[in-house]
C-alpha positions as CSV (number, residue, x, y, z in Angstrom):
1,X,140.0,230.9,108.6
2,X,142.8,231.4,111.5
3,X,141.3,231.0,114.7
4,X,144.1,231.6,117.1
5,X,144.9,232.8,120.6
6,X,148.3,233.1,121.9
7,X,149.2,233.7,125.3
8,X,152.2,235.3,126.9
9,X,152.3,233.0,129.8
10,X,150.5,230.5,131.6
11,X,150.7,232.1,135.4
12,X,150.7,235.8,136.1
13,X,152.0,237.0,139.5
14,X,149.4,236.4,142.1
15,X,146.7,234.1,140.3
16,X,146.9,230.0,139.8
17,X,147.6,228.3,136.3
18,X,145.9,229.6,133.2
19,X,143.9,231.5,135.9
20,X,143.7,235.0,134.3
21,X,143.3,234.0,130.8
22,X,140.6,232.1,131.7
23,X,137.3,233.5,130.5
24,X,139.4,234.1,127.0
25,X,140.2,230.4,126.6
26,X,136.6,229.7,127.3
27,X,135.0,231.4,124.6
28,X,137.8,230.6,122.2
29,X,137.4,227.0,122.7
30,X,133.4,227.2,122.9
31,X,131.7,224.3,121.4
32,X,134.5,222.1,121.4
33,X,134.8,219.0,123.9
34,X,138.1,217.6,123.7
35,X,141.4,219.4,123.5
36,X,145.0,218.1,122.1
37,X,147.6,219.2,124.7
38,X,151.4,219.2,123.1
39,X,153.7,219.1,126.4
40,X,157.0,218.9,124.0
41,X,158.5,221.8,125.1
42,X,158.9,220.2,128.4
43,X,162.2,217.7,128.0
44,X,161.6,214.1,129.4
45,X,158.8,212.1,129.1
46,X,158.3,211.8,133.2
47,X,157.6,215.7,132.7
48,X,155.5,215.2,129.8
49,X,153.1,213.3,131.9
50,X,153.2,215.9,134.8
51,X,152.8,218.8,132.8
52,X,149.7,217.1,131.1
53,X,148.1,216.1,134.8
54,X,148.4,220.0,135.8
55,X,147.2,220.8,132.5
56,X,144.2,218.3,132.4
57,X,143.1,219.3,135.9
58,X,142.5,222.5,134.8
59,X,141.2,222.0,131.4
60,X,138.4,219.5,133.2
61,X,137.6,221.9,135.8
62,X,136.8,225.0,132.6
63,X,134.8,221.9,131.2
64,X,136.8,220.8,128.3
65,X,138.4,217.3,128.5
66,X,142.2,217.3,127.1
67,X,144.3,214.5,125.7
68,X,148.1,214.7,125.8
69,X,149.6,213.6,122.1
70,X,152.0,211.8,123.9
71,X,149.4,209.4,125.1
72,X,148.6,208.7,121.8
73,X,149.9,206.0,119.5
74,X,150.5,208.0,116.6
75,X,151.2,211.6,116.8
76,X,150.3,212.8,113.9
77,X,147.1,211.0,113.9
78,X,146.3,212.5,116.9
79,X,147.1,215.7,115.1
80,X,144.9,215.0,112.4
81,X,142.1,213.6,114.3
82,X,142.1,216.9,116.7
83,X,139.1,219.1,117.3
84,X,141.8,222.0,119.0
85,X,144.9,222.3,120.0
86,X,146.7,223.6,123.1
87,X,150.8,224.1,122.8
88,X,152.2,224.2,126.3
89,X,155.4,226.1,127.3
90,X,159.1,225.5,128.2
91,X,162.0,225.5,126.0
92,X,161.3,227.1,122.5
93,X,164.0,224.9,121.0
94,X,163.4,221.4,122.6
95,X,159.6,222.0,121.2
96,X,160.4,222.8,117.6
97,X,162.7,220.1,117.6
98,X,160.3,217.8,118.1
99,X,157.9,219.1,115.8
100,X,160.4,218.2,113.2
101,X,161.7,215.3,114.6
102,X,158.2,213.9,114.9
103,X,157.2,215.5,111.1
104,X,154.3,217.6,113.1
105,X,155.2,220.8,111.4
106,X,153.3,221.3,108.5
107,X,150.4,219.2,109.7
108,X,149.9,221.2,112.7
109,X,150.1,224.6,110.0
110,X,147.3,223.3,107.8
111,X,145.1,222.3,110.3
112,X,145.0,225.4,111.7
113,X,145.2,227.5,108.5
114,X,142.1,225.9,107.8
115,X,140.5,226.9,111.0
116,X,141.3,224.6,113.6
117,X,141.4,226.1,117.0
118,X,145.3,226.9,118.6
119,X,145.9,228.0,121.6
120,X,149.6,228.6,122.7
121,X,151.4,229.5,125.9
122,X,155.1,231.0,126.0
123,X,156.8,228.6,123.7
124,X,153.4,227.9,122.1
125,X,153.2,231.0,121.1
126,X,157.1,231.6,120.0
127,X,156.1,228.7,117.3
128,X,153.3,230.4,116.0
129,X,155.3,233.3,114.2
130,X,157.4,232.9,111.3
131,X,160.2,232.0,113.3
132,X,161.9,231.5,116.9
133,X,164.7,234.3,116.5
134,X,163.0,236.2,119.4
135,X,162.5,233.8,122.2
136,X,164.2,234.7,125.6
137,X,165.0,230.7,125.8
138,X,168.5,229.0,126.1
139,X,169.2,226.8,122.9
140,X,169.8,223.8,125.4
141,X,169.1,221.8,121.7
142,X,169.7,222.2,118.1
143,X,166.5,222.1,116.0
144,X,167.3,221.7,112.1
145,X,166.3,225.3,111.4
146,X,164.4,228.3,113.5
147,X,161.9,228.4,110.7
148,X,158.3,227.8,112.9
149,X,154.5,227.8,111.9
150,X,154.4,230.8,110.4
151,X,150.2,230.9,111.1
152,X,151.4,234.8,111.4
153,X,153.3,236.8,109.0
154,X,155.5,238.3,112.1
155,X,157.0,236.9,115.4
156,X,156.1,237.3,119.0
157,X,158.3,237.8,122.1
158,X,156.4,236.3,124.9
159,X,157.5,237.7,128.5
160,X,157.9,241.0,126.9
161,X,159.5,243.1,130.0
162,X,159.8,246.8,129.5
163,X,163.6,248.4,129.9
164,X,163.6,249.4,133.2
165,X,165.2,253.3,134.4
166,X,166.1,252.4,137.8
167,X,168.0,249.7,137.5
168,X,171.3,248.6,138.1
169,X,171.8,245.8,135.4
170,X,174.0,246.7,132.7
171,X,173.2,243.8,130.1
172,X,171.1,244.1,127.5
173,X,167.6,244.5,127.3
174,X,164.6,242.9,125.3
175,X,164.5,246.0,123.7
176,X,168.5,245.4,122.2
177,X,168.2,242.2,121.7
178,X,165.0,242.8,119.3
179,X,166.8,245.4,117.8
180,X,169.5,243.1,117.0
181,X,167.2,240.4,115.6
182,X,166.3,243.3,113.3
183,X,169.4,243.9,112.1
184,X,169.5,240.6,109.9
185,X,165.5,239.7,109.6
186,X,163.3,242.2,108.5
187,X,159.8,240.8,110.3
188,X,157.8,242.5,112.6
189,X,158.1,241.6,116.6
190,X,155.4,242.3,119.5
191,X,156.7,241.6,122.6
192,X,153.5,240.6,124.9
193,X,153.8,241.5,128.7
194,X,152.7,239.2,131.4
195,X,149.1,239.4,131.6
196,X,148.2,240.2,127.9
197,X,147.0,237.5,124.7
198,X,146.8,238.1,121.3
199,X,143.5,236.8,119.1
200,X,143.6,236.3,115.7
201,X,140.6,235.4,114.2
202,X,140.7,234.9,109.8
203,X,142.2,238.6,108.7
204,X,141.7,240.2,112.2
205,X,143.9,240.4,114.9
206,X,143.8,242.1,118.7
207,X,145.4,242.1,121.4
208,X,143.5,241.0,124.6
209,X,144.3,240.3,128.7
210,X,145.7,242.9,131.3
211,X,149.0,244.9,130.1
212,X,149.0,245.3,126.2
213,X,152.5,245.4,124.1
214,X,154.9,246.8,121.6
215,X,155.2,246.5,118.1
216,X,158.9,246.7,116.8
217,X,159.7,246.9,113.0
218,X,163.0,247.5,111.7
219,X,164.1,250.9,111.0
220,X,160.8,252.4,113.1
221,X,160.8,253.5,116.8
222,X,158.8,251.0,119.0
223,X,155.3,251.7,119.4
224,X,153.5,251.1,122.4
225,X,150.1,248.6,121.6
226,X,147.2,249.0,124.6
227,X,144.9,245.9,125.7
228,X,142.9,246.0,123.1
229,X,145.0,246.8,120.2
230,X,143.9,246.2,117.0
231,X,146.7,244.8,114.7
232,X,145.1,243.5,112.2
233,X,147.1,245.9,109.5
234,X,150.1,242.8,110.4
235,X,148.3,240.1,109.1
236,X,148.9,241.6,105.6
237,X,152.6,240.4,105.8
């Protein structure tokens, strides 16, 4: 029983930290007290600690205490031991890599394949797909392979920004780029704009917050998803 909710950032333009997202991350988290925070993505243990202070403040003040697995003496106990679990953003690549390096991977899968709460943010969202070919992150680190979660049969590009007519910039856009990716992986992509969340909950899934998304699937035109899309049809695989 999937119980998911997957942000495409933590800060939109003109609101604090987890500020617009957070009624959602109320009721996803309702009836649980303590939450398992996984600052990885961030690289240094001095930024670990600060990103887990932010992260606590605001946690405490929705009325959930949160525990930074970095705190903990065992990792993967603290995996197992955890009631939910929040995966922070950053760096797509330094974060998988630790989830191998630190053999979280699978454990983090089951848990939530069998219904523990995960919420993800950016990065924490990348992971949640089947893979990390479509994060807009710099590959500052070499992770064993790009193979990720896979709690959804299709990846995610958080940040999603729409090609834009007017402008002068001649490189490519998120649009080519997830066109490429398509070229040699045949999965489905959403690209979630700032503002908008995606809920999956057992064999539904929706899409939730502000500014919806597209779907892209290879050898299809994109197709625009509004703020409260249903795409549950993706879950099939």
């Amino acid at each position: 029983m999937r119980d998911i909710l997957l942000l495409s950032t933590s800060t939109v333009h003109g609101s604090r930290y987890l500020e617009y997202c957070e009624a959602e991350i109320g009721t996803f988290l309702h009836g649980r007290e303590t939450v398992l925070f996984i600052p990885y993505a961030r690289p240094g243990g001095a930024l670990h600690a600060d990103y887990t202070k932010r992260t606590r403040q605001r946690f405490e003040a929705m009325g959930f205490r949160l525990d930074g697995i970095h705190e903990a003496p065992d990792p993967v106990s603290a995996v197992r031991q955890a009631k939910a679990i929040f995966v922070g953003g950053g760096n797509t690549f330094v974060l998988l890599r630790e989830f191998y390096r630190k053999e979280l991977l699978p454990l983090i899968r089951q848990r939530a394949v069998d219904g523990m709460p995960y919420l993800g943010s950016s990065a924490g969202s990348n992971v949640a797909g089947l893979s990390i070919g479509t994060t807009n992150d710099m590959p500052v680190v070499h992770p064993p392979r790009f193979e990720a979660l896979g709690l959804i049969p299709f990846n995610v590009n958080p940040h999603y920004l729409d090609p834009d007519p007017g402008s002068t910039h001649m490189g490519e856009t998120r649009e080519t780029r997830i066109r490429e990716f398509h070229h040699f992986n045949p999965q489905p992509v959403i690209g979630l704009r700032e503002g908008s969340m995606m809920r999956v909950q057992g064999d539904r899934a929706w899409l939730a917050g502000q500014s919806g998304g597209i779907l892209f699937r290879s050898g299809s035109e994109p197709q625009e998803l509004e703020a409260d899309a249903d795409v549950s049809f993706l879950l099939a695989g």
